[in-house]
N, C-alpha and C positions, 0 to 999 in steps of 0.2 A: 350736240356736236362738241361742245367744251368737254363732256367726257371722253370721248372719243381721243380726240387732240391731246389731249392727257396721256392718256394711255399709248398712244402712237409717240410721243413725247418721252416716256418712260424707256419704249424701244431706242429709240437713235439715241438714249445717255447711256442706257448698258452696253451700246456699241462701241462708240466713244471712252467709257472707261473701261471695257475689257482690250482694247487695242493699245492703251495709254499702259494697263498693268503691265505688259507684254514688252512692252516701248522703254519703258523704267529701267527692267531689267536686262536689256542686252547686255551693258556693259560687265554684266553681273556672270553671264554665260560664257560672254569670249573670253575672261576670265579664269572662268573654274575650266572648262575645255582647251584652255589653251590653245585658241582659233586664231588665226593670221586674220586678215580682212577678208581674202580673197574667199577663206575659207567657212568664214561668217555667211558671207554674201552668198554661198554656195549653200548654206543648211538656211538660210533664208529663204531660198528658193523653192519650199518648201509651201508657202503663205501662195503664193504668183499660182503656183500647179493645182493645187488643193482649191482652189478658187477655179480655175479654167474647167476642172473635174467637175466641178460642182455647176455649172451654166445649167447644161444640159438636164442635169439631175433636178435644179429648181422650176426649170422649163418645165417638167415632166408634172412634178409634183402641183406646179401653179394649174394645170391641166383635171387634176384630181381632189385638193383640197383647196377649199378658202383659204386666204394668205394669211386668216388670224392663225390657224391650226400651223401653218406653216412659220410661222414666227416662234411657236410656242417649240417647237421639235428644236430650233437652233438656238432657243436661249438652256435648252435641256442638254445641247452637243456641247455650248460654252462651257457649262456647268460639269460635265464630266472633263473636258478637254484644258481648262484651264488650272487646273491641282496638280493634273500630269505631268503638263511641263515642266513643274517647280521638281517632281524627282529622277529626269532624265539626264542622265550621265555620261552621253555619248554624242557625237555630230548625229551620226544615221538616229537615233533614236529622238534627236529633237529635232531633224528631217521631219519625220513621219508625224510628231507631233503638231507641228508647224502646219503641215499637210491638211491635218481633220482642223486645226485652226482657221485655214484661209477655208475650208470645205464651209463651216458655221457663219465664217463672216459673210461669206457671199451669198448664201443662203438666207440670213438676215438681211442685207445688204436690199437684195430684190425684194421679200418678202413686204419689209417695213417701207420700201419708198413706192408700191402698190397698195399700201393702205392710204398714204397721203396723197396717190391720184386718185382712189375713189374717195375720201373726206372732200379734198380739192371739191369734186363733182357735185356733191350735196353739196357746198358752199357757195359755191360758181366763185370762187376765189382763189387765185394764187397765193398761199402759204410755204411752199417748198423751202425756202429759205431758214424762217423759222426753225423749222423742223432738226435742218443742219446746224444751226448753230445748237441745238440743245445736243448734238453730235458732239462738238467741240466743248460746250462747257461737261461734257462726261470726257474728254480728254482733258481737260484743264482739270477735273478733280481726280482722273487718275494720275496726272504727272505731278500733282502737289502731296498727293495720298503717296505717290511712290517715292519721291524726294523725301518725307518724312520716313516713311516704314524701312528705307536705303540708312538713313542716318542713324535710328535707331537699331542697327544690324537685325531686324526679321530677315529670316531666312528666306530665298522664291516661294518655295514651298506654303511657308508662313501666310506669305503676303497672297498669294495666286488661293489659297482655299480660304480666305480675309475676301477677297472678290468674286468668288463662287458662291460662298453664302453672301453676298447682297445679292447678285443675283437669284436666288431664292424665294429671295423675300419679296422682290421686287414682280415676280410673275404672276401672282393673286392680282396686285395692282395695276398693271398692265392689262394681262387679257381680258378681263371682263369685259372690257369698254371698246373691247377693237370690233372694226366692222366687221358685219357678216356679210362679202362679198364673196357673191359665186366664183366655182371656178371656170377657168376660160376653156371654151372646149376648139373652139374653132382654129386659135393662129397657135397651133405649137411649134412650127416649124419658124415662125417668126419668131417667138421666145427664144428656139435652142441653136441659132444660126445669127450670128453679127452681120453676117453678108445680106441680109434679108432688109438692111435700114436704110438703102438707098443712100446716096450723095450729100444730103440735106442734114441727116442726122450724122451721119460716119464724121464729114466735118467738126459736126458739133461733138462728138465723141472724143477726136484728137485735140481738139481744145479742153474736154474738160482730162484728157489722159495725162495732157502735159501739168493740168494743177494737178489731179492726184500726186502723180510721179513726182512730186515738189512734195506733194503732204507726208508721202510714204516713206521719203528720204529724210525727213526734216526728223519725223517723229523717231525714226529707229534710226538716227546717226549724230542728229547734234546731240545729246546729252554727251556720247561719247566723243564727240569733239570738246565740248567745254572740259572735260574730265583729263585726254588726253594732252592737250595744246593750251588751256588754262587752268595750271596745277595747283596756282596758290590762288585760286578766288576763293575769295570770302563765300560764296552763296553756295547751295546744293547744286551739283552737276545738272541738276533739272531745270535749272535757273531759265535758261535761254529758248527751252520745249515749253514754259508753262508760260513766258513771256508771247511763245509763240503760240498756243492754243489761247490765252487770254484776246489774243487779236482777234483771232476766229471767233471768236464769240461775239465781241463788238461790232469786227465787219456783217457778218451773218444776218442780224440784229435791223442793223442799219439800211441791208441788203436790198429788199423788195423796196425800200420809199427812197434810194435812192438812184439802182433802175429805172422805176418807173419817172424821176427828175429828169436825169442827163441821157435815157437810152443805155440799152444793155448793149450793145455792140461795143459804143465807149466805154462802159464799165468795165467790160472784158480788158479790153485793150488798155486801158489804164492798170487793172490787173498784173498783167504781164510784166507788163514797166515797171511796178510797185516788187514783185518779187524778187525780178535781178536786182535793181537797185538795192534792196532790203540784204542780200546776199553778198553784193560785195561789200556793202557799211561791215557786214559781221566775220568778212575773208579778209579784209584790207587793212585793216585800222586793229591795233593792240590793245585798246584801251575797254574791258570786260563792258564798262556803259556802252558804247559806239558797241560794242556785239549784241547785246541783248537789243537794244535800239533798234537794230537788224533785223533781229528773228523776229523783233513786234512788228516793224512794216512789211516783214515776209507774208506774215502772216494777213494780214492785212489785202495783201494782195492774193491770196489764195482763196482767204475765205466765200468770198462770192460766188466764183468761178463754176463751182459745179451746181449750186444751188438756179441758178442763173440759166445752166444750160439743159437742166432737168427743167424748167417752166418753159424754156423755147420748144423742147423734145415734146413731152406733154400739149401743147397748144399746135403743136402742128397738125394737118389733117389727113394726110396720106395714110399713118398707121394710127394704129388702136394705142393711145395714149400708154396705157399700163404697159404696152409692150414695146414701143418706146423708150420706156421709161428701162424697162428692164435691163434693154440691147445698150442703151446708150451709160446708164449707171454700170453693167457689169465691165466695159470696156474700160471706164473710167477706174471702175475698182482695179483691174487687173494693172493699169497705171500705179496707183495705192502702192499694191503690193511689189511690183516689179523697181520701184524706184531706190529702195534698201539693197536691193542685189545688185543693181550696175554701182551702185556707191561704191559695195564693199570689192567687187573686182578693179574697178580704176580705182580705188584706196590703194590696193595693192603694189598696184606697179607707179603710182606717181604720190601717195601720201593720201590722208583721208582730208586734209585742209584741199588739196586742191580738186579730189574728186567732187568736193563740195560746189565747186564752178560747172559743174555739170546744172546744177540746178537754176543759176545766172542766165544760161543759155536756153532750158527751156523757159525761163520768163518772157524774156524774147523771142520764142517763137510759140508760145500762144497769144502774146500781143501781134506777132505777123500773120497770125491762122484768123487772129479774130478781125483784123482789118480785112485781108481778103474776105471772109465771109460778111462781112459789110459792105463792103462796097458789090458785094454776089448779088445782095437779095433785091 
């Protein structure tokens, strides 16, 4: 089982730092393209699509291969798709690249959090948590990897085929050790339909949509706030992303033993409160410390949230775990993605510091989602 865990471990950091490489570089895009916000947020939209495409398409294939073979096809789409990016010279053309991007991620996405309910199962243990923070620490080594390779002028290009070839190397290491679970023949229609999760999970889905939709926005917009609105800091524009994925890792970490203390419903809801709060420390206050200070207790506040409601999803007994798992992480992803593209439109028409209060407010109502589903059950 330790090998196994390993290697399922290797998946969520290649995750984690090909999202981070990607994350580094916006500012680098709007940039060379000469993109308004609004306009960003619109070729961003790009990740949100290529993901909702791909539901159906992982439904399908979960149906036909073990989810190791299927891990292995989107660390092989990474691997082509992330070079490309680095030579794409146009919005529509980093549209479309953006496209087979959110396509790989959600496809991984499923693929990898279907290995660790069936490891789960052989271990008769909750680990989910785990798992996500080695998510966040392959964010936290792409946002410090890209803050270096940003200063040292590598080109996208440079850097994006620099994380293609680890990914490379890293896939001997990986698959061998993943499990060989069958494929599902029976609930397809559960896999390739949200609407099939019943009240119980959908709940639990807009709770973890609202932390995504905080993660998705945090990761592809604060560099470019520190960069844009704090001109003369001393630190890498990465400063305040890598502050914030260092939380994640900690929270994550800490995640399952202190659930199982105070009750996940509290932790949720505490959650909630920790991420606004964390967001106006880093809207409110001028002072670079009091900002990064921010983006750690943002983070802080995120980091549990989906791991937390991936083990409620999983332990519930109406539907088949994995497809639970599936329905309620792709919804959550599609949050992920979708949360970069409302930035970049309210950036537009009111400034990117105050679209940034979008994210204040959902803290606050996944702390209000998670109370009511407390006080529900």
């Amino acid at each position: 089982m330790k090998k196994s865990r390993f290697s399922i471990g290797i998946l969520f950091f290649i995750c984690g730092l090909n999202f981070a490489t990607w994350a580094t570089r916006i500012p680098d895009f709007k940039s060379s393209l000469q993109l308004s916000d609004a306009e960003l947020g619109t070729v961003l939209m790009g990740l949100p699509i290529g993901s909702l495409v791909s539901l159906p398409i992982a439904g399908w294939l979960l149906t036909k291969y073990a989810s190791r073979w299927i891990t292995l096809m989107a660390v092989v789409m990474y691997v082509v798709v992330i070079p490309s990016l680095g030579i794409l010279s146009s919005a529509l053309s980093l549209f479309i690249g953006l496209f087979f991007f959110g396509m790989a991620g959600d496809i991984m996405n499923i693929a990898m959090n279907t290995q660790v309910v069936s490891l789960e199962a052989k271990m008769n243990k909750i680990i989910m948590s785990s798992f996500h923070a080695v998510f966040s620490i392959g964010l936290l080594a792409g946002a410090f990897l890209g803050g270096i390779l940003e200063k040292e002028n590598f080109t996208p290009i440079e850097h994006f085929s620099l994380i293609a070839f680890s990914n490379i190397i890293l896939i001997p290491f990986s698959f061998r050790n993943l499990l060989t679970d069958k494929p599902i023949q029976d609930d397809t229609k559960s896999i390739s339909s949200i609407f099939n999760l019943g009240p119980y999970l959908i709940t639990l889905s807009f709770i973890a949509f609202c932390g995504m939709l905080c993660e998705g926005a945090m990761a592809d917009w604060i560099s470019l706030y520190f960069k844009e609105y704090i001109p003369d800091s001393p630190f890498p524009i990465t400063i305040g992303f890598s502050f914030f994925a260092a939380a994640m890792v900690l929270g994550r970490f800490i995640g399952d033993k202190i659930s199982l203390q105070y009750g996940v419903s509290n932790i949720l809801i505490l959650n909630g409160i920790l991420i606004s709060l964390g967001m106006l420390l880093t809207l409110l206050f001028p002072s670079i410390y009091l900002k990064i200070a921010g983006c750690f207790l943002t983070g802080i506040g995120i980091s549990t949230i989906v791991p937390l409601i991936y083990s409620q999803a999983g332990n519930q007994k109406e539907i088949m775990p994995s497809i639970a798992i599936a329905g309620v992480s792709t919804i959550a992803y599609i949050g992920f993605l979708l949360g970069p593209v409302l930035i970049g439109y309210l950036s537009d028409f009111v400034g990117l510091d105050k679209a940034l209060y979008l994210i204040v407010v959902l803290g606050f109502l996944a702390a209000f989602i998670s109370k009511t589903w407390a006080n529900s059950k």
